[in-house]
C-alpha positions as CSV (number, residue, x, y, z in Angstrom):
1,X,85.0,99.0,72.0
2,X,89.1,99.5,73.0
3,X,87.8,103.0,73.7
4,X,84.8,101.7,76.0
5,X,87.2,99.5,77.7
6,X,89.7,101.7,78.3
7,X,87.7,104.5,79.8
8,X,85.6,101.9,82.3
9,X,89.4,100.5,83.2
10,X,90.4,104.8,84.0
11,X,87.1,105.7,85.7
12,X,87.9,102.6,87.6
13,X,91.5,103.4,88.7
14,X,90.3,107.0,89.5
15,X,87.4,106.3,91.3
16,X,89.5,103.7,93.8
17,X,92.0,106.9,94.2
18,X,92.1,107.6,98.0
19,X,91.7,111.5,98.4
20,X,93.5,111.2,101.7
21,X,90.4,111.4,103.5
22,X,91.0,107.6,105.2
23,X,94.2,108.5,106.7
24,X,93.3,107.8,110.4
25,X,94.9,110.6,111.7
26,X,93.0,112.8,110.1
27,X,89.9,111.9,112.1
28,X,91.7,113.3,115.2
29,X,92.4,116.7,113.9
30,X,91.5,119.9,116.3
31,X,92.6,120.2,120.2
32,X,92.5,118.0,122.7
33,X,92.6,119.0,126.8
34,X,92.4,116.9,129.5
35,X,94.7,115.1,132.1
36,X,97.5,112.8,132.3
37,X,98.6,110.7,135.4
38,X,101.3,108.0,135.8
39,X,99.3,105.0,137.8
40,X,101.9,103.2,140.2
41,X,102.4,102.8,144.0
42,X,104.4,106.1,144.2
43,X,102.1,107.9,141.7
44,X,99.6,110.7,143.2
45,X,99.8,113.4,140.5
46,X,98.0,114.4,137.4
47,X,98.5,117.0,135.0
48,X,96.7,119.4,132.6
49,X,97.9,118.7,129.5
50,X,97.0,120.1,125.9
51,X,97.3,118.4,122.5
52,X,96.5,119.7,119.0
53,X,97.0,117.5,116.0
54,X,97.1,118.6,112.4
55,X,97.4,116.1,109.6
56,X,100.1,113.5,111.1
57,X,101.8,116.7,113.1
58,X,101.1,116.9,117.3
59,X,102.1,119.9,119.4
60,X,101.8,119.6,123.4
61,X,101.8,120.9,126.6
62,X,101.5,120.6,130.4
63,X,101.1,122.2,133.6
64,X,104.3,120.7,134.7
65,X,107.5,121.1,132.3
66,X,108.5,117.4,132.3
67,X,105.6,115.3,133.5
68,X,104.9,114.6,130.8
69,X,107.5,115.6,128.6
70,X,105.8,116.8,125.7
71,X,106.1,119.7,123.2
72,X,105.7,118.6,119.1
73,X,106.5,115.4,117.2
74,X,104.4,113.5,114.3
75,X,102.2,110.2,114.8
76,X,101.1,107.5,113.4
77,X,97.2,105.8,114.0
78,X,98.1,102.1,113.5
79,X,96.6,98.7,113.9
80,X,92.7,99.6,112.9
81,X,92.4,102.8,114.8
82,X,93.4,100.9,118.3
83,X,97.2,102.6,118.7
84,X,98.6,105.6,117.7
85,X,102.3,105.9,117.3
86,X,104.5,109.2,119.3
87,X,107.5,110.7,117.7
88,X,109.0,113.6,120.1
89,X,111.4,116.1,118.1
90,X,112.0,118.1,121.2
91,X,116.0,118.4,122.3
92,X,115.4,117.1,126.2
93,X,117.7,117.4,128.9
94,X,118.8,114.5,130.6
95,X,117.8,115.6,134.5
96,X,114.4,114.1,134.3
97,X,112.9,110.4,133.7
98,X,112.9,110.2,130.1
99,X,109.8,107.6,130.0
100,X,107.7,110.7,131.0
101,X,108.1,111.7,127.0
102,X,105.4,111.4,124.8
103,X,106.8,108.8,122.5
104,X,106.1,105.4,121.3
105,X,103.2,103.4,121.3
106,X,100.0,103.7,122.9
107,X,96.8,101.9,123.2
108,X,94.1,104.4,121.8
109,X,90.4,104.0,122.2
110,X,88.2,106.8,121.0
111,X,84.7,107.5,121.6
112,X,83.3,110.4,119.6
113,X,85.3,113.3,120.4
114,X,87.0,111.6,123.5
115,X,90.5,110.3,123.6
116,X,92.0,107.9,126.0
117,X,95.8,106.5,125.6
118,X,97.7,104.3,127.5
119,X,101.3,102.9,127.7
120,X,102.1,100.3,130.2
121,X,105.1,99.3,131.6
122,X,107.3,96.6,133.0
123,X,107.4,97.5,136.6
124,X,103.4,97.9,137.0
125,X,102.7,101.5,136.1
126,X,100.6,103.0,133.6
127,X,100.5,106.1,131.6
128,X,97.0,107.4,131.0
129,X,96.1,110.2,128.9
130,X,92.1,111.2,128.8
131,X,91.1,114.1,126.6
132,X,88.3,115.6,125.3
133,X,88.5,118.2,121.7
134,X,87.5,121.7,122.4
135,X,84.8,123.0,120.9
């Protein structure tokens, strides 16, 4: 009966074993392209922009070299798939505006293989990130 018990108890504790498959992040796995643009009043200029993620690993990049600022980092999804979380591990320079750097948090809605991000700030603007995953 011990033996019964004990092996309902272990198929139990296995089967409730995560296999790493409901890490968030891994549902956004593959390349992304699309655009990015800075809504505010002086604001008239969006970029191409790239991003591939792997696991919790992003790598990035633009048409222009700082706007936005990205290149590679990790992330987090957080809060019930509705924001993901930006670390930047590049070395930047400091003669551009630093809020142009992928980093932080962002709001994230996703619709199939569509990403939209968003950071908002104090003073009325909005960074917006729409991308779609290759194919």
């Amino acid at each position: 009966m011990k033996l019964i018990i004990r092996s309902a108890f272990f198929f139990l504790l296995l089967s409730s074993c995560s296999k790493n498959n409901d890490n968030p992040a891994n549902s956004l796995s593959g390349r992304y392209s699309g655009t990015f643009k800075r809504f505010n009043i002086n604001s008239d200029i969006t970029a191409q922009v790239s991003l591939n993620f792997n696991k919790n690993n992003w790598t990035g990049s633009s048409q222009y070299q700082t706007y936005p600022a990205l290149h590679s980092g990790t992330f987090q999804v957080k809060d019930n798939n509705e924001t993901i979380s930006f670390t930047n591990k590049a070395g930047w320079t400091a003669d551009f505006d630093w809020t142009y750097i992928l980093d932080g948090n962002f709001i994230l809605h996703k619709n199939n293989d569509s990403l939209v991000f968003t950071k908002s700030y104090g003073n009325g603007a909005v960074d917006v990130y729409k991308l779609a995953k290759e194919k």
